[in-house]
Backbone as CSV, one residue per row, in Angstrom:
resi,resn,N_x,N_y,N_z,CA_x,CA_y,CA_z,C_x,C_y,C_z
1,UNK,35.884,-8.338,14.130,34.624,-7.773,13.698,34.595,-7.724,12.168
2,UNK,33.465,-7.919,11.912,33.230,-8.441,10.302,33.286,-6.707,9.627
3,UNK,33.409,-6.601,8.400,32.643,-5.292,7.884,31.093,-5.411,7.317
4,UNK,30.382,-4.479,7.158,28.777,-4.901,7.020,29.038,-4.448,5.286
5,UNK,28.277,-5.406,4.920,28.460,-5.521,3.404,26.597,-5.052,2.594
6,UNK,26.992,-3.353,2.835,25.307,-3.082,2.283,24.865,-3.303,1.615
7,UNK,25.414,-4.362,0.198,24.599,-4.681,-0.727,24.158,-6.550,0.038
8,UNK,24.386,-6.893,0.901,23.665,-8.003,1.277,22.797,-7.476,2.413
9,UNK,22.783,-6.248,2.962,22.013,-6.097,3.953,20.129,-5.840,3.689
10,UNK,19.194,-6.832,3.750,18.382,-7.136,4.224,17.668,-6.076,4.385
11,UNK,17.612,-4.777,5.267,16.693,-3.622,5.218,17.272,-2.268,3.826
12,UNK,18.218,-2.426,3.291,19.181,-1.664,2.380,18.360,-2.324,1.196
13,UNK,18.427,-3.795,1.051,18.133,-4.138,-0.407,16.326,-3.849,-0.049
14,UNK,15.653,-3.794,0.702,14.125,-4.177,0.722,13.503,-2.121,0.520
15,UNK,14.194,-1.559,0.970,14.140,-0.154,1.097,14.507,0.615,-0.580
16,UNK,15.293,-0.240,-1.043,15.905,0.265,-2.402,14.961,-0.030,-3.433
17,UNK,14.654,-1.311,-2.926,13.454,-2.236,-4.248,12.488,-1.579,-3.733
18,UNK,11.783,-1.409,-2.790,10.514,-0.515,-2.625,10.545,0.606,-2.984
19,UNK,11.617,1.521,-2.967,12.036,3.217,-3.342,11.822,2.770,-4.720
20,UNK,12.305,2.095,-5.551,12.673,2.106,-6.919,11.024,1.927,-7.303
21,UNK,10.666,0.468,-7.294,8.874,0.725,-7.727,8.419,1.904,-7.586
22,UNK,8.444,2.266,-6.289,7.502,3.151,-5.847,7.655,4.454,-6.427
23,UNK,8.515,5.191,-7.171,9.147,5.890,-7.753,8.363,5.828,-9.201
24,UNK,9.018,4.674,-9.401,8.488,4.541,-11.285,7.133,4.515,-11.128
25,UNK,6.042,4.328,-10.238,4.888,3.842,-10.483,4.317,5.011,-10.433
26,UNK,4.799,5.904,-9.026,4.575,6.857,-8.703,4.051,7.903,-10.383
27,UNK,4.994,7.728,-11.215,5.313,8.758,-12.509,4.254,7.754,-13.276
28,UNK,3.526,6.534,-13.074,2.542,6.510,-14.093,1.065,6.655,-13.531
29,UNK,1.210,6.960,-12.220,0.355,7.539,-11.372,-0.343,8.946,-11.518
30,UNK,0.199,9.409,-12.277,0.193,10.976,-12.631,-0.901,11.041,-13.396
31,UNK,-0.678,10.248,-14.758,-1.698,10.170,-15.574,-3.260,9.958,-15.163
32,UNK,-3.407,9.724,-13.691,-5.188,9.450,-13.284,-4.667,10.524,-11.977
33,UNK,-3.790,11.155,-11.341,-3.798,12.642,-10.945,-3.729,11.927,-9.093
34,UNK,-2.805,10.735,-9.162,-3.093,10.346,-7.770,-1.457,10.481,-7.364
35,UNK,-1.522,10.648,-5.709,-0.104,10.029,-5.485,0.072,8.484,-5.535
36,UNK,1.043,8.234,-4.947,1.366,6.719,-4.302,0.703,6.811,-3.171
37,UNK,0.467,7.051,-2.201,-0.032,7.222,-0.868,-1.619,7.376,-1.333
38,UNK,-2.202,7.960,-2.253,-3.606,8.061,-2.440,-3.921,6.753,-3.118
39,UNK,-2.839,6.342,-3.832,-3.488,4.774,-4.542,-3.360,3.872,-3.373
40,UNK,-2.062,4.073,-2.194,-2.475,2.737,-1.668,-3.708,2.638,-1.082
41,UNK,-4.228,3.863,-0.794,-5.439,3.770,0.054,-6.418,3.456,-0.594
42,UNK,-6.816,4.139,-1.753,-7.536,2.788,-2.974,-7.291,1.456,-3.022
43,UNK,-6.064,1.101,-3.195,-6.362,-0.066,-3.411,-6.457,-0.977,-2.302
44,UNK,-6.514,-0.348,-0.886,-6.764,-0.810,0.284,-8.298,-1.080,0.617
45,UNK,-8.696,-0.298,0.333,-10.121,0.140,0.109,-10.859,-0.440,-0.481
46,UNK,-10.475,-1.104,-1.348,-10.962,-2.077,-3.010,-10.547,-3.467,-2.453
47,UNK,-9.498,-3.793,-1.824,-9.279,-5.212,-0.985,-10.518,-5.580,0.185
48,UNK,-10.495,-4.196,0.920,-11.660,-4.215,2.208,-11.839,-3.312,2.420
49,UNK,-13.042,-3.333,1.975,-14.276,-1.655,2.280,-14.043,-1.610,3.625
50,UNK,-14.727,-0.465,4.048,-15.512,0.307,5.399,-14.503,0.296,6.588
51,UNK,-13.105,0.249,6.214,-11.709,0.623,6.987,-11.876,1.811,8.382
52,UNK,-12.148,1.729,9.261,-11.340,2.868,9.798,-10.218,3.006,9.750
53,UNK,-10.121,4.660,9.819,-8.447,5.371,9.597,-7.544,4.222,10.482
54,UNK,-7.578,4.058,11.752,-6.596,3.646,12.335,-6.108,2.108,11.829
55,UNK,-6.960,1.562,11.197,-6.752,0.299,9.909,-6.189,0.692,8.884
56,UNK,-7.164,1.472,8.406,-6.373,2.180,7.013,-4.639,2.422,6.928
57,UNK,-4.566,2.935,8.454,-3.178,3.488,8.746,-2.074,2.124,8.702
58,UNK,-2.794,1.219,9.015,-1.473,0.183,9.124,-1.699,-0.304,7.735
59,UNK,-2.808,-0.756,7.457,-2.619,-0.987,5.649,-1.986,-0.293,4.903
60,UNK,-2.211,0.568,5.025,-1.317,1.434,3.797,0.315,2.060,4.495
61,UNK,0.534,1.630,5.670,1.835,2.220,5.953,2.033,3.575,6.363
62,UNK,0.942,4.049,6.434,1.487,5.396,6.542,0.240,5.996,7.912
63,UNK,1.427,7.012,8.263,1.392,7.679,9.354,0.035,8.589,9.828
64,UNK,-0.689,8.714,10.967,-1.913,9.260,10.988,-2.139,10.561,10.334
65,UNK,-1.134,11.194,10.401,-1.516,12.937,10.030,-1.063,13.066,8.489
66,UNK,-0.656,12.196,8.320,-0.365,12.294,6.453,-1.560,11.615,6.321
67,UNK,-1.858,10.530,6.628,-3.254,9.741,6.233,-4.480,10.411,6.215
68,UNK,-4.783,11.151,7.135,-5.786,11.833,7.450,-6.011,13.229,6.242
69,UNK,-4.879,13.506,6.166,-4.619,14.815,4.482,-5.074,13.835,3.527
70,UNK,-4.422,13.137,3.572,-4.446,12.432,1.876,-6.079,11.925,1.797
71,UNK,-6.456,11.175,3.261,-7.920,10.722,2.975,-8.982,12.146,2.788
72,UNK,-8.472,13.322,3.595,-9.214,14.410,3.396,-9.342,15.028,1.803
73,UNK,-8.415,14.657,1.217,-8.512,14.976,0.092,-8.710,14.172,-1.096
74,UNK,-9.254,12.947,-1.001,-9.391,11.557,-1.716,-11.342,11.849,-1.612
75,UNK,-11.760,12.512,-0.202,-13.005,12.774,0.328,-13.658,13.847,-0.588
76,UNK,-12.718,15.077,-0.977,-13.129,16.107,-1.492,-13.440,15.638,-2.956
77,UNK,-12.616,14.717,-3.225,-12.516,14.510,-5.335,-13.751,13.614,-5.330
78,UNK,-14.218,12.992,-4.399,-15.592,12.076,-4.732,-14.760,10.560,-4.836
79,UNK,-13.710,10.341,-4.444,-12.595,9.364,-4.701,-13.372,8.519,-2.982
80,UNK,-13.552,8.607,-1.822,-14.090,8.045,-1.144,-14.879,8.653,-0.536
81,UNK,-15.958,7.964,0.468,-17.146,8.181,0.786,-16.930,7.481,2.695
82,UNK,-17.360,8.536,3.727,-17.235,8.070,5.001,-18.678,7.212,4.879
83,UNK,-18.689,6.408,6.451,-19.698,5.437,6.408,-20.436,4.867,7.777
84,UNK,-20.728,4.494,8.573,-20.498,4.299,9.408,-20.147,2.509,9.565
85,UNK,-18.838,2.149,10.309,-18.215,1.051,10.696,-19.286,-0.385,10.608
86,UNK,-19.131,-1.368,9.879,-19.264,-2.183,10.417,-19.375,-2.820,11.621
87,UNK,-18.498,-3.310,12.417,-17.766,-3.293,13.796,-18.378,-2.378,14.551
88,UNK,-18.552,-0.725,14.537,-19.040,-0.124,15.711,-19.517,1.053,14.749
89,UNK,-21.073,1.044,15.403,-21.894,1.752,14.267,-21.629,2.947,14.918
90,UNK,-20.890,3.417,16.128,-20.399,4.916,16.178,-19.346,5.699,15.654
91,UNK,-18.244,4.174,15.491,-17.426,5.264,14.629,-17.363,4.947,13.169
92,UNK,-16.910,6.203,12.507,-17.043,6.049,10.539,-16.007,5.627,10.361
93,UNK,-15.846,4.574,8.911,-15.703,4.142,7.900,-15.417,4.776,6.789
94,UNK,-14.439,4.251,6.106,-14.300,4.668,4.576,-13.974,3.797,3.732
95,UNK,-14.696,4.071,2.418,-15.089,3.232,1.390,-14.451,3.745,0.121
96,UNK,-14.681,3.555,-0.965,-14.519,3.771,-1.978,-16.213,4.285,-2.780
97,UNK,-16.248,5.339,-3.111,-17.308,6.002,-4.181,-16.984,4.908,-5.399
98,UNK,-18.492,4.970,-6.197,-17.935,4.257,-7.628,-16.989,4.901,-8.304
99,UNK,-17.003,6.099,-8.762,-16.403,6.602,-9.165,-14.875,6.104,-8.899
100,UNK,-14.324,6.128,-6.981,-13.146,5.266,-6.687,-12.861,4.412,-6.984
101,UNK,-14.082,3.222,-6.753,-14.151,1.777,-7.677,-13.285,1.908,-9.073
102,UNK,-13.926,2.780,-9.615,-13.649,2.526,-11.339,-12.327,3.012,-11.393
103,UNK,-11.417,4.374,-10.805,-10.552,4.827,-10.906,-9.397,3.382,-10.188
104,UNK,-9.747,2.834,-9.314,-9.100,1.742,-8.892,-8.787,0.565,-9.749
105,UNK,-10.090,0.142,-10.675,-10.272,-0.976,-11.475,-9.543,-1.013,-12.500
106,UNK,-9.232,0.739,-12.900,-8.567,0.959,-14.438,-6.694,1.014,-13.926
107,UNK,-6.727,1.129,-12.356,-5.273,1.072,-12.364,-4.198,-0.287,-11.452
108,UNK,-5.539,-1.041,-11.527,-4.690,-2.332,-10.747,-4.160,-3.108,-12.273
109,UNK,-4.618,-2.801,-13.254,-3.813,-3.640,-14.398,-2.361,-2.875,-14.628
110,UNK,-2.464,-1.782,-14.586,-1.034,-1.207,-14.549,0.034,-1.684,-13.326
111,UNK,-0.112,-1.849,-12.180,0.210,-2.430,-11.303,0.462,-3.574,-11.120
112,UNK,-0.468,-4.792,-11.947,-0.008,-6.238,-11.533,1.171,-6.193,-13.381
113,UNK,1.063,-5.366,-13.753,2.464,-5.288,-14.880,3.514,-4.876,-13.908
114,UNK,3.960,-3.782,-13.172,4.790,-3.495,-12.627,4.892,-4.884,-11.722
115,UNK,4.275,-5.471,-11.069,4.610,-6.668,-10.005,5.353,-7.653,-11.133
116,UNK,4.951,-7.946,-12.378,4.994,-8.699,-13.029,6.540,-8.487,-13.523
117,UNK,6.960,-7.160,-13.987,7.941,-6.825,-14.044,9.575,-7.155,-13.036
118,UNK,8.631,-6.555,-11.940,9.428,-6.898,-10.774,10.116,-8.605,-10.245
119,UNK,8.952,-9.049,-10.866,9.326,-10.889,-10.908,9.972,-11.494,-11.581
120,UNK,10.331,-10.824,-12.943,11.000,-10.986,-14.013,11.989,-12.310,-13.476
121,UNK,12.050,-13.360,-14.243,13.166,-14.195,-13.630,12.895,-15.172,-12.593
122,UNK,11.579,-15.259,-11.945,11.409,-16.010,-11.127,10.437,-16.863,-11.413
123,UNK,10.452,-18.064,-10.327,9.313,-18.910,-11.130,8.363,-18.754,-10.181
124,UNK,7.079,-19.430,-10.947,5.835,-18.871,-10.037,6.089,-19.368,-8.271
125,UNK,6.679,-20.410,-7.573,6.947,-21.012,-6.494,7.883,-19.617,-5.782
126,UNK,8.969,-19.322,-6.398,9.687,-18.845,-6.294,9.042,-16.807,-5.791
127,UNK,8.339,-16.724,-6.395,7.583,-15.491,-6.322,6.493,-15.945,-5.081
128,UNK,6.448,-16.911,-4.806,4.878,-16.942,-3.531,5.958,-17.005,-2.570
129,UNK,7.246,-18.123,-2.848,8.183,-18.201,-1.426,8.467,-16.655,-0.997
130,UNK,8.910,-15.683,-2.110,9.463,-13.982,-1.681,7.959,-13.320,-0.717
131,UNK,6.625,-13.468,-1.333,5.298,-12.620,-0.640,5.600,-13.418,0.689
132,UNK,5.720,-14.813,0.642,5.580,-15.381,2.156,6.909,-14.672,3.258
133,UNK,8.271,-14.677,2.344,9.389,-14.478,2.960,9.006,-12.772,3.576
134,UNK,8.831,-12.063,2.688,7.815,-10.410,2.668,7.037,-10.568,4.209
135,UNK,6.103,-11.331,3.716,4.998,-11.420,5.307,5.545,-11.447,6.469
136,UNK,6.619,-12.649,6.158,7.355,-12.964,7.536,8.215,-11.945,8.409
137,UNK,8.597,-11.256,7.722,9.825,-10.403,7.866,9.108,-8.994,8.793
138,UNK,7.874,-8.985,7.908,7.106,-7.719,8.194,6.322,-8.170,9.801
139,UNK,6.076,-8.965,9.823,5.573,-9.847,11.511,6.456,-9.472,12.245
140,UNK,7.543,-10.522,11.892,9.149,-10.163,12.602,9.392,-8.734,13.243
141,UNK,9.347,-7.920,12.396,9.393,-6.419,12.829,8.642,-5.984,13.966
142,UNK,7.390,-6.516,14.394,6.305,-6.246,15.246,6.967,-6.147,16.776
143,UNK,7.807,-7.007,16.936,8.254,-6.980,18.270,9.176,-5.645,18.481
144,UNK,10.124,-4.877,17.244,10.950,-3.872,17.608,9.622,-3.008,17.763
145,UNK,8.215,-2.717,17.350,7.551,-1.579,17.857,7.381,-1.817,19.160
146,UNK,7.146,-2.734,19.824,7.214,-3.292,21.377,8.304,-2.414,21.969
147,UNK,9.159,-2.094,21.925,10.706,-1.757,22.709,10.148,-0.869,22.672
């Protein structure tokens, strides 16, 4: 039997590099008064309007009853606006207020620096092969929610 070598392990290195961004970004996040969890949902929001929560929830990763706080309180600041669905005009939607718009617009340039950062060293091929390798991996996973 082999020993497991955690600096090559695959969910260790992808968990560390996500903790680490998410951390630093987190602290320039402060300055416009959001979490990490409230920007992803902005900038989820700003990719594709009129989300229901249970979309929202897999876009942004996170769990219904944290989602549902954080959107409850993204609702209160004028940060988003319910709607009713595209898809099914009974159930609501959430959007982004302008106001969200603009708070979104002024912080995706800070963000594609941090990505930019994060690439440091790679070449542009090399950075689309990692998002594709990223995608794949994250598919891959789909079958352990099955079990």
């Amino acid at each position: 039997m082999t020993d497991h070598d955690l600096e090559r392990a695959i969910p260790y290195l992808l968990a560390r590099a996500g903790m680490r961004m998410g951390q630093s970004f987190s602290k320039e996040l402060k300055q416009f008064k959001l979490s990490l969890t409230e920007w992803r949902v902005c900038v989820a929001l700003h990719h594709k309007a009129h989300q229901r929560l249970s979309d929202l929830a897999l876009h942004t990763s996170t769990d219904a009853s944290t989602l549902s706080r954080v959107v409850d309180g993204l609702l209160q600041r004028g940060v988003l606006v319910r709607d009713r669905s595209d898809e099914d005009a009974r159930a609501l939607a959430l959007s982004l207020t302008e106001a969200g718009r603009d708070l979104t617009l002024r912080i995706i340039p800070l963000a594609q620096v941090y990505e930019r950062v994060s690439l440091a060293g790679l070449t542009t091929a090399q950075a689309e092969s990692l998002r594709d390798m990223l995608r794949m991996v994250y598919d891959n996973l789909a079958v352990l929610d099955n079990e």
